[in-house]
C-alpha positions in Angstrom: -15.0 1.5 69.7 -18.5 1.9 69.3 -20.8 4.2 67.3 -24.0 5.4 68.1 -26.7 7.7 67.2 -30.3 8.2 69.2 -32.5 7.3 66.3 -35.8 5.0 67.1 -35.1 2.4 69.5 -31.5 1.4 70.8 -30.6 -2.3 72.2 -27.3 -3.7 73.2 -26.2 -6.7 73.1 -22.8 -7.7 74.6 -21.0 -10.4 76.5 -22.5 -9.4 80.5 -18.4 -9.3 81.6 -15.2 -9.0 80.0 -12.9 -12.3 81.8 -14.9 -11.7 84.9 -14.8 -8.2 85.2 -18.0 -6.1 84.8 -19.1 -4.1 81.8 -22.0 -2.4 82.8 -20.9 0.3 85.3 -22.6 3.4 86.5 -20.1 5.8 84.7 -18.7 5.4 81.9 -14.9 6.5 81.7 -14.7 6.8 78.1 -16.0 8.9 75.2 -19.6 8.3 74.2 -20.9 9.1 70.9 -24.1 9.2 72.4 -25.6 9.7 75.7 -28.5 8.4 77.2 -29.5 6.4 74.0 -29.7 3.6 75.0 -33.5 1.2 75.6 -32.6 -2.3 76.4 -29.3 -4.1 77.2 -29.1 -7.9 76.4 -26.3 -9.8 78.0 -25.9 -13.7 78.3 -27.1 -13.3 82.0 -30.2 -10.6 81.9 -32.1 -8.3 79.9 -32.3 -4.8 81.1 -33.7 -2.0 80.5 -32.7 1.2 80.4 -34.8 4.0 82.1 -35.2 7.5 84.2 -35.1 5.6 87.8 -32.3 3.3 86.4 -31.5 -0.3 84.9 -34.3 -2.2 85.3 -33.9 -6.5 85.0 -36.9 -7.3 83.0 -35.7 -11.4 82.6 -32.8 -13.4 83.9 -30.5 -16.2 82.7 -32.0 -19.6 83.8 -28.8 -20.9 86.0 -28.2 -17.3 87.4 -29.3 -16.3 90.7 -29.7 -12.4 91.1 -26.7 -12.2 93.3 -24.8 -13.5 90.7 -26.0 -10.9 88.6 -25.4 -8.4 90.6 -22.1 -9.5 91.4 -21.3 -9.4 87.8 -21.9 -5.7 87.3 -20.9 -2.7 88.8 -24.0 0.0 88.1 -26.7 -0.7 90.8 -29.7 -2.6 89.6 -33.7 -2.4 90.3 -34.9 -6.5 90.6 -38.5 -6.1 90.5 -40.4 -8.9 92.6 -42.0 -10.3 89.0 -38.2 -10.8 88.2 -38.8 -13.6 84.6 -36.1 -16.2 83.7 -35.3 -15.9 79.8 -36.5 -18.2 77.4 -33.8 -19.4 75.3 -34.3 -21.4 72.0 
């Protein structure tokens, strides 16, 4: 279950996939306690963010290729051509 409100600036951070299987999707087929709330996902494979033309990859996993990514969720996602790899510490 999750809880939300629209208040200030929303990020998620999840696990990318649940046992393989996507968790970013383009619909959602549950209630939502709030819609279109959301800035910025973080998953262990991208960070996306959220906006009016869709789910934009700002910075990829080092070790994961885009199609990778891609094959790993379900919504469509914009790769811009500046695509970043994340620094992890």
């Amino acid at each position: 279950m999750d809880l939300i409100t629209c208040a200030g600036k929303v990020i998620v951070a999840m696990e990318h996939t649940n046992k393989g299987d996507p968790k970013i999707f383009n619909k959602c087929s549950f209630p939502l306690t709030g819609v279109h709330c959301v800035d910025i996902i973080v998953t262990n494979l991208a960070l996306i963010e959220v906006t009016k033309e869709g789910l934009v990859v700002k910075e990829i996993a080092p070790d994961t290729t885009e199609e990778q990514l891609k094959a790993a969720t379900e919504a469509d996602l914009i790769i811009p051509n500046d695509l970043k790899v994340m620094s992890i510490y």
